[in-house]
C-alpha positions as CSV (number, residue, x, y, z in Angstrom):
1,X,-2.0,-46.0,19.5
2,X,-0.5,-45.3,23.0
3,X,-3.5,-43.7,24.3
4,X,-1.5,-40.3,24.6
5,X,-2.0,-37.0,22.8
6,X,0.6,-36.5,19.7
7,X,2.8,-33.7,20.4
8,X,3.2,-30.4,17.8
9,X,7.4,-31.5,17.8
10,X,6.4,-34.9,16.2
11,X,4.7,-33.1,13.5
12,X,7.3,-30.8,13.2
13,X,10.3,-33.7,13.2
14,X,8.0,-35.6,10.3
15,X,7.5,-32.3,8.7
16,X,11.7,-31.5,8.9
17,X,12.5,-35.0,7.6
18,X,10.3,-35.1,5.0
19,X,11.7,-31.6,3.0
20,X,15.3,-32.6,4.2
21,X,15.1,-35.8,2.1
22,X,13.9,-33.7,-1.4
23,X,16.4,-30.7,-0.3
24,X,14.3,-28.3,-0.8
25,X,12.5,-29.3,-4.2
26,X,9.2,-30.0,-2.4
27,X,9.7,-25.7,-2.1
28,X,7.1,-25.8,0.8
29,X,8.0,-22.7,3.4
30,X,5.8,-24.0,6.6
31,X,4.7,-22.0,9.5
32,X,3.7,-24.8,11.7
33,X,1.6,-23.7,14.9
34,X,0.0,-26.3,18.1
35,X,-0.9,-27.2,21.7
36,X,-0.4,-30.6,23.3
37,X,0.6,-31.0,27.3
38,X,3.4,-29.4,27.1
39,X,1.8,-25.9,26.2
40,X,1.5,-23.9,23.0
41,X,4.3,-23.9,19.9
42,X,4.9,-22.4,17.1
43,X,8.2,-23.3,14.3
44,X,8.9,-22.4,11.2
45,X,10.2,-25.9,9.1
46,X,12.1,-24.1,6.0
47,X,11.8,-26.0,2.2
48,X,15.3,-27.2,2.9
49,X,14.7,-29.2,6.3
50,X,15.6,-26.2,9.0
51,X,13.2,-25.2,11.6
52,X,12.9,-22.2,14.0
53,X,10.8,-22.1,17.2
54,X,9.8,-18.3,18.1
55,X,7.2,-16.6,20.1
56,X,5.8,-15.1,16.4
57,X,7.3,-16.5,13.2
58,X,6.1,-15.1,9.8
59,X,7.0,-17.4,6.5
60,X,6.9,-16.5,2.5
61,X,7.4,-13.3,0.5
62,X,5.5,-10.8,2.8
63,X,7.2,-12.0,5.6
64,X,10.1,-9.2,5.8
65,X,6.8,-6.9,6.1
66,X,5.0,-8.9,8.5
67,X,7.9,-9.7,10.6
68,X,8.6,-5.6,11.2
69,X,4.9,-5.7,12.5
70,X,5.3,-8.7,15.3
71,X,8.6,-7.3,16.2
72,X,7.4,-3.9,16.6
73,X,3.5,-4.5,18.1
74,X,4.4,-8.3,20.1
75,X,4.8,-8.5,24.0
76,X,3.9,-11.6,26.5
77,X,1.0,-11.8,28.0
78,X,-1.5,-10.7,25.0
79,X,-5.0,-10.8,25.0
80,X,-6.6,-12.9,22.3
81,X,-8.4,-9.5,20.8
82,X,-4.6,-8.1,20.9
83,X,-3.3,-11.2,19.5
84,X,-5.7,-11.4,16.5
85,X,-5.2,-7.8,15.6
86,X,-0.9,-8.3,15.6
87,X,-1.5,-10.7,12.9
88,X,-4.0,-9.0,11.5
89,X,-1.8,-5.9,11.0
90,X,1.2,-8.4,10.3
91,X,-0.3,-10.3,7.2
92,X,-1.6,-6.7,6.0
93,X,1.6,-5.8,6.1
94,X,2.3,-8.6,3.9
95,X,-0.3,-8.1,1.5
96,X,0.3,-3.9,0.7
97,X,3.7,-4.7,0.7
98,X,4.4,-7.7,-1.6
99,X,3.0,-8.1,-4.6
100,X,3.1,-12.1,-4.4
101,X,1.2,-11.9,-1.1
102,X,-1.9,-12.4,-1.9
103,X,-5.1,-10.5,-1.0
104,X,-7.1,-11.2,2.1
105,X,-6.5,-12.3,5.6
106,X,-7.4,-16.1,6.6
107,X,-6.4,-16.3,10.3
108,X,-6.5,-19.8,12.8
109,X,-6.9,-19.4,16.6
110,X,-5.7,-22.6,18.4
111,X,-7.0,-22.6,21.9
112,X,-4.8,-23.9,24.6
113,X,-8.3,-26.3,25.7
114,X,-7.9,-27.9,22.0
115,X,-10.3,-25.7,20.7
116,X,-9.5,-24.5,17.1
117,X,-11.3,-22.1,15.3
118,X,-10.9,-21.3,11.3
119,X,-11.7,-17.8,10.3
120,X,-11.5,-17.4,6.3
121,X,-11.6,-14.3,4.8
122,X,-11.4,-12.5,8.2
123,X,-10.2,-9.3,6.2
124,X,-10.3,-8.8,2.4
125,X,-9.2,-5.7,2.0
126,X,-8.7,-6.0,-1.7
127,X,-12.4,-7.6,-2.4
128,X,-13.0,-7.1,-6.1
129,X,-16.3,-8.4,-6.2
130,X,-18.5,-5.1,-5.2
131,X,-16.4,-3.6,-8.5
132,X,-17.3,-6.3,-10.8
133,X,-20.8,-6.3,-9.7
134,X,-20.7,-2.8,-10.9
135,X,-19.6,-3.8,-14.7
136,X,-22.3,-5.3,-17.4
137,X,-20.2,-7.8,-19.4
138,X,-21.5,-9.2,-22.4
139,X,-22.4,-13.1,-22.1
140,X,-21.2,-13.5,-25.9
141,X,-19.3,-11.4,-28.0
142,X,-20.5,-10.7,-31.3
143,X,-17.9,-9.6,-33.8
144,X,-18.8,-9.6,-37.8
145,X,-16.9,-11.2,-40.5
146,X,-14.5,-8.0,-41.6
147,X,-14.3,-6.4,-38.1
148,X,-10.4,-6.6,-38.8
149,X,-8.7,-5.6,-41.6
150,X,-6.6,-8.0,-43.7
151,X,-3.3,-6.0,-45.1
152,X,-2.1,-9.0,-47.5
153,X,-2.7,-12.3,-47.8
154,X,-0.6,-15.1,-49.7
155,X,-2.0,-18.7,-50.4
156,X,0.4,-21.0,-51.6
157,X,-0.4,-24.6,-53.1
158,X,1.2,-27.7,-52.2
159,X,1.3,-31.2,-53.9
160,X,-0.5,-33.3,-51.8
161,X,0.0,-37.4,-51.6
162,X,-2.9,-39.1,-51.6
163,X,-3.5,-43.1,-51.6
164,X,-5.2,-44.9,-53.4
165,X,-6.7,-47.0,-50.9
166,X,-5.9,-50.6,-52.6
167,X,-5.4,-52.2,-49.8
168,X,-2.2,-53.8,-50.4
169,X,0.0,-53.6,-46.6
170,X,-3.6,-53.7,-44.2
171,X,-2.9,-56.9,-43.2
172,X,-6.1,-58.3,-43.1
C-alpha cells in the first residue's frame, strides 16, 4: 500500500481490461460511479471494453428511456433533493418503458466527504405484495383420482431380459 486513496479511473482501467480480454462475453454493461481527490466521476465501461465519462450516464435496456429524462431535467449545480429525483424519474422512466427493466428503484448517493449511502427499494412502484396479500391460496391442492378425463389409453407389452443372477463375470 502507498498510503494514498485509490482513484475511481483505476477501477475503471481494471474494470475496461478485464471485459476487453473476454470481448464482450462476460456481457456485463457497467455504470461505474466515485470520489477520490480529484473530485466526483462517473463512466460507463461497455461489455466489450469501451468506456464513456459524462456528467449523467444511464446503462442497460431502459436506458434510451432514462437517458431522455437526464438530458431533458439535468443542469450543473444540482441540489442533492434535485439530484435524487432526476434519477428517480430517470430509472422510472426505465421501468414503464422497458419491459426488461425491472421493477423498483435502488438508488446510491456517494458523498464527495466519502460518505456513501445505499437506499434499496427507494421506489417500488410495481409492489405486488399488498395484491398477494389480498389472495387466499391453498397450502396443498387436492385433486381426486378421475378429475381428468382419459380419452384412450394403449398399453403395450414388451419382452423384458432378465438375469439369472449366477454370478459368472462379478469378478469376485
Amino acid at each position: 500500500s502507498t498510503g494514498t486513496q485509490s482513484r475511481v479511473v483505476t477501477a475503471m482501467t481494471m474494470l475496461k481490461r478485464l471485459l476487453f480480454r473476454y470481448q464482450g462475453h462476460v456481457s456485463a454493461a457497467l455504470v461505474l460511479g466515485g470520489v477520490d481527490v480529484t473530485g466526483p466521476h462517473l463512466y460507463t465501461v461497455w461489455p466489450h471494453g469501451s468506456t464513456d465519462k459524462l456528467p449523467y450516464v444511464t446503462m442497460g435496456s431502459g436506458s434510451l428511456a432514462a437517458m431522455s429524462m437526464f438530458e431533458a431535467g439535468y443542469k450543473d449545480g444540482m441540489t442533492e433533493e434535485e439530484g435524487k429525483q432526476l434519477v428517480v424519474d430517470a430509472i422510472s422512466a426505465g421501468v414503464f418503458n422497458d419491459l426488461g427493466s425491472g421493477s423498483n428503484v435502488d438508488l446510491t448517493i456517494i458523498r464527495t466527504g466519502g460518505e456513501v449511502e445505499v437506499l434499496r427499494n427507494f421506489l417500488t412502484p410495481n409492489d405486488v405484495a399488498p395484491l398477494r396479500a389480498k389472495i387466499a391460496r391453498p397450502t396443498k391442492f387436492d385433486i381426486p383420482i378421475g378429475t381428468t378425463a382419459v380419452l384412450s389409453k394403449i398399453v403395450e407389452v414388451t419382452e423384458s431380459r432378465t438375469s439369472t443372477g449366477s454370478g459368472s463375470g462379478s469378478g469376485a
